[in-house]
C-alpha positions as CSV (number, residue, x, y, z in Angstrom):
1,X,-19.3,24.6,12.3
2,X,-18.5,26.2,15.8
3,X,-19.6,23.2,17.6
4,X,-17.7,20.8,15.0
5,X,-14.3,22.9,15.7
6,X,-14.7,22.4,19.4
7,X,-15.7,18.8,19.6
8,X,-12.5,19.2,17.8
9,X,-10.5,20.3,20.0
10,X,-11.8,18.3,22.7
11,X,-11.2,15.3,20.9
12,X,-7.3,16.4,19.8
13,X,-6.8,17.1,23.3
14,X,-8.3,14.2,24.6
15,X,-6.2,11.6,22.3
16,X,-2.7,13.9,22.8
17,X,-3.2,12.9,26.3
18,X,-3.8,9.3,26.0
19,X,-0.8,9.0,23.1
20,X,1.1,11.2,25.7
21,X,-0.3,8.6,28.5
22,X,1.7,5.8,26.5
23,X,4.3,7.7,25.9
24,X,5.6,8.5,29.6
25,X,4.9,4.7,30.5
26,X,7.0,3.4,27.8
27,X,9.7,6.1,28.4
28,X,10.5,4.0,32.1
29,X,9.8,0.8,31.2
30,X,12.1,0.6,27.8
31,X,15.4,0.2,29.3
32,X,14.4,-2.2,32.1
33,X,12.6,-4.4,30.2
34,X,15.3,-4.5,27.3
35,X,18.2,-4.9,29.8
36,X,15.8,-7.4,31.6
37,X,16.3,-9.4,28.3
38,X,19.5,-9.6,28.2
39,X,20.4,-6.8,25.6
40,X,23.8,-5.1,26.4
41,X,24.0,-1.1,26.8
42,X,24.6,-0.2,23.2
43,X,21.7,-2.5,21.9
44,X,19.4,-1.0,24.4
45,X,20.6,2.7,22.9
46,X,20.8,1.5,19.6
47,X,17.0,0.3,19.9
48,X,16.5,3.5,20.8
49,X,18.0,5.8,18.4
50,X,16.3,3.6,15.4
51,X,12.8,4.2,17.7
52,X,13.6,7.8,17.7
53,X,14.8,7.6,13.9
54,X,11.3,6.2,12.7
55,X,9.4,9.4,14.3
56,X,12.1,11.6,12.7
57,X,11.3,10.2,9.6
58,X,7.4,10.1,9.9
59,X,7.5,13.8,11.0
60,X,9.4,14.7,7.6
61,X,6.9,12.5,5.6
62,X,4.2,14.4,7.7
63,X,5.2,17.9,6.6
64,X,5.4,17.1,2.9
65,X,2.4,14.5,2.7
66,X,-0.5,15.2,5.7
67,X,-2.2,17.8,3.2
68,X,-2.1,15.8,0.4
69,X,-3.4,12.7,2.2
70,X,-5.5,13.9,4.4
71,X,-4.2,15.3,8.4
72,X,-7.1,13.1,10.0
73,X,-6.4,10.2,7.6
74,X,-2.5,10.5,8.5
75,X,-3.3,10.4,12.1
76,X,-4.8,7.4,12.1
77,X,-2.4,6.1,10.1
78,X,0.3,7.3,12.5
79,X,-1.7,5.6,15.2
80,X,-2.2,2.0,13.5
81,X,1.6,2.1,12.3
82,X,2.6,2.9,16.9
83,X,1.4,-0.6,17.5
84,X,4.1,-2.3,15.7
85,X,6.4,-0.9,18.6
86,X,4.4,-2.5,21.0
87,X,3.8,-5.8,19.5
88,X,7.7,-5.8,18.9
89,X,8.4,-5.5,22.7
90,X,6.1,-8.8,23.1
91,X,7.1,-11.3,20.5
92,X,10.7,-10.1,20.9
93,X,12.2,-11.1,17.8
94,X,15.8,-11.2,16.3
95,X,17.5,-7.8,16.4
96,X,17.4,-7.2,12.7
97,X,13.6,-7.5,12.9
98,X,13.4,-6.1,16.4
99,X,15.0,-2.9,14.6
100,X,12.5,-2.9,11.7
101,X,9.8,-3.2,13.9
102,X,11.1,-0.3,16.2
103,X,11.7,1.7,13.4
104,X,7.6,1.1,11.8
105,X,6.7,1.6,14.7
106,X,8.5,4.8,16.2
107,X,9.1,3.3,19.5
108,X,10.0,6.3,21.8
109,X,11.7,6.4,24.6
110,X,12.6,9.8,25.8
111,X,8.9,9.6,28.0
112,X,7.8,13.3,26.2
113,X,5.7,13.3,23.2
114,X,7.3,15.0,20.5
115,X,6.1,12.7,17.3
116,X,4.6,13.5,14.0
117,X,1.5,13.2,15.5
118,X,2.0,15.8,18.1
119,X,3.8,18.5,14.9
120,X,0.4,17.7,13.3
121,X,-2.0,17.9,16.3
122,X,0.2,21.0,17.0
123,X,-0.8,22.5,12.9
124,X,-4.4,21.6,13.4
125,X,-5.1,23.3,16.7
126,X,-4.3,26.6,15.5
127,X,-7.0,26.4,12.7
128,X,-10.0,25.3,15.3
129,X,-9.9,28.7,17.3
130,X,-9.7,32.5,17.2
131,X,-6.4,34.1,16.7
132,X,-6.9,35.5,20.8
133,X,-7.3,31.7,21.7
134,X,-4.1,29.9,19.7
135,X,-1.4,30.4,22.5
136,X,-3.9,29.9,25.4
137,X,-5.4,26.4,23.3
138,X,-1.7,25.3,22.4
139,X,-0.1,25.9,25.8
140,X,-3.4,24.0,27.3
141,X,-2.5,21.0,24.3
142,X,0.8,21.0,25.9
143,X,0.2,20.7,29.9
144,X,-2.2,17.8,28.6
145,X,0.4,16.3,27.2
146,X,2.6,16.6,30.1
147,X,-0.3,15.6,32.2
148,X,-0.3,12.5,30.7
149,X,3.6,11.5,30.2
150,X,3.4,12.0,34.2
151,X,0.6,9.6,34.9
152,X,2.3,7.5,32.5
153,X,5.6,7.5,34.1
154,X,3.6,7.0,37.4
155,X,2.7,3.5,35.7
156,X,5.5,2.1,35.2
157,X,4.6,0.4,38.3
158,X,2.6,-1.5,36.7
159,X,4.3,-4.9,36.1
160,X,5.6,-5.5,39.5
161,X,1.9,-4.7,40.2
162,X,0.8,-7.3,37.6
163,X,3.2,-9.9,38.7
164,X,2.1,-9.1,42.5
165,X,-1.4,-10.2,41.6
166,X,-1.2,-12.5,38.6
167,X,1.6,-15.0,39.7
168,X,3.5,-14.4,36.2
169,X,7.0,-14.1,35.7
170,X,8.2,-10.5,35.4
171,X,8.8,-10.6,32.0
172,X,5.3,-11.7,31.1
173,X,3.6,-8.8,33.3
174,X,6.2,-6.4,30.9
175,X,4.4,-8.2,27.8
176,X,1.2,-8.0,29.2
177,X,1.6,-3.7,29.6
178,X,3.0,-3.8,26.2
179,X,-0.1,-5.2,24.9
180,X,-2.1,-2.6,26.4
181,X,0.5,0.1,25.1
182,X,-0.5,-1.4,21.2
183,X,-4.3,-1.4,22.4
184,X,-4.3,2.2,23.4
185,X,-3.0,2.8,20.0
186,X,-5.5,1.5,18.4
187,X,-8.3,3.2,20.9
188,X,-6.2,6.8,19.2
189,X,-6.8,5.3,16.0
190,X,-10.9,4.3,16.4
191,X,-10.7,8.2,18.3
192,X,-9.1,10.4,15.8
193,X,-11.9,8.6,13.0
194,X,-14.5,11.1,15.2
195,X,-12.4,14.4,13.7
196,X,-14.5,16.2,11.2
197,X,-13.5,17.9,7.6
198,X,-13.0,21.0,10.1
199,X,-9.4,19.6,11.0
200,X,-8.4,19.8,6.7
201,X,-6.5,22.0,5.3
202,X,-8.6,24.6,3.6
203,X,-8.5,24.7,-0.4
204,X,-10.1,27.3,-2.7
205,X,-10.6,24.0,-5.0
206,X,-10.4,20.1,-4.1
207,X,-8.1,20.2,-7.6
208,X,-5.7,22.7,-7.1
209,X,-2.4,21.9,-5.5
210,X,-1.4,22.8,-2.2
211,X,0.6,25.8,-2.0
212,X,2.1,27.3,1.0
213,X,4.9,30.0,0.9
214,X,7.5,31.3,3.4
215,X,8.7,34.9,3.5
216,X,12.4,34.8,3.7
217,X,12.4,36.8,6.4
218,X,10.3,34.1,8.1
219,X,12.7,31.6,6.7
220,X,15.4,33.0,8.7
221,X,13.1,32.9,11.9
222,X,12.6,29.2,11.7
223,X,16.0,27.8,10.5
224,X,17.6,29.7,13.6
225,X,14.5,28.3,15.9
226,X,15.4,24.9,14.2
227,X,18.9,25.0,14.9
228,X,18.2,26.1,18.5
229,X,16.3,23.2,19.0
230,X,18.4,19.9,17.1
231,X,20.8,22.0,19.7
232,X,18.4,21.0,23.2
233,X,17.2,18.0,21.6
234,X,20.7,16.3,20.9
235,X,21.8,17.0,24.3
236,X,18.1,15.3,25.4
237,X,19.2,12.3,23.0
238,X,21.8,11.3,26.0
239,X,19.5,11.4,28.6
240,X,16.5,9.9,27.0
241,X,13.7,8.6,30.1
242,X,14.2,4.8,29.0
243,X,18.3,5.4,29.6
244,X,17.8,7.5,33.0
245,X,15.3,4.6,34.0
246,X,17.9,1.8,32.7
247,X,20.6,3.8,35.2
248,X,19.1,3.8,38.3
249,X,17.6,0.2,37.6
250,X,21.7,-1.2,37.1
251,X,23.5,1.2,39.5
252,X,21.2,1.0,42.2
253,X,19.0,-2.0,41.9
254,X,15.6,0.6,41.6
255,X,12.9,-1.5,40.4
């Protein structure tokens, strides 16, 4: 069982900083390769927002539903469901669909990983070591995760490089990237199938319900921690990676 939980823990670590990998890449790359389109300043945010929208709304489906399906099935789920955002980004449809696709597929651009998949990763971890170990395990879960959004960012490069070597048009080398994004996604998914039962919720019975209660004492804890954050994280909303990226790449010519 020991040896299961720390495979584990590898493994969660391991995929939060590939997901995190993509993450930081497609935080850059977003705005360019939208305003390299030809999509105006509010389409770009508005793309965006209805990325950002979809992950709000799978982490709310998450919190009532990951138990009850299954946290390992949900991840892999959540993983299959991230490639829609890439495959979006290559065919470049209509803006209606664009949107819908967006939306499936919770295409984030702030560059930091802060999905459903990281709130569950972030519920699991907790359960696969001693009480001494959670901070010390999540805090090391978290500079993996920042690990990897840097790397990512750092490949952003990445078309120019393409187009450098392949003789493609700028836009292709974007597509081409964008098809590795949706093929890293699916490597998470094939990854997060190696989790064991160890990563479940534990149940006194397979047939009762799940129950969890709050003390309203810890109620008041997290709605004041909640507001705190929607606080920080609206202010992030106008300074999302993809927009700082889109900035520099209109008001100074940065590639």
């Amino acid at each position: 069982m020991k040896s299961n939980r720390q495979r584990d823990l590898a493994l969660i670590n391991a995929v939060g900083f590939l997901r995190s990998f993509g993450v930081g890449l497609m935080g850059v790359v977003l705005g360019i390769y939208l305003f390299r389109t030809g999509l105006t300043s509010a389409a770009i945010g508005l793309v965006i927002a209805v990325g950002l929208a979809g992950s709000a709304l799978a982490t709310v489906i998450m919190s009532l539903a990951a138990d009850r399906i299954g946290r390992k099935r949900f991840l892999i789920i959540l993983s299959l469901l991230s490639t829609f955002g890439g495959i979006a980004l290559v065919l470049s449809p209509r803006m209606p669909v664009f949107l819908v696709m967006a939306f499936i597929g919770m295409l984030n651009g702030t560059g930091t990983d802060r999905s459903a998949a990281y709130a569950l990763d972030q519920a699991i971890v907790p359960g696969l070591v001693p009480e001494v170990r959670r901070t010390w395990s999540l805090a090391w879960y978290d500079v993996l995760l920042d690990g990897g959004g840097s790397l990512g960012a750092l490949g952003a490069g990445l078309p120019l490089h393409l187009q450098h070597q392949l003789s493609i048009s700028l836009l292709g080398c974007y597509r081409v990237v964008f098809v590795g994004y949706s093929g890293l996604c699916l490597v998470i998914a094939v990854l997060y199938l190696g989790l064991s039962p160890e990563v479940e919720l534990a149940r006194a019975s397979t047939l009762a319900p799940i129950r969890t209660g709050i003390t309203p004492e810890s109620k008041r804890i997290i709605a004041k921690l909640t507001a705190l954050f929607s606080l920080d994280a609206f202010g992030g909303g106008f300074l999302t990676d993809a927009l700082v990226s889109y900035w520099f790449c209109r008001r100074f010519g940065i590639a």
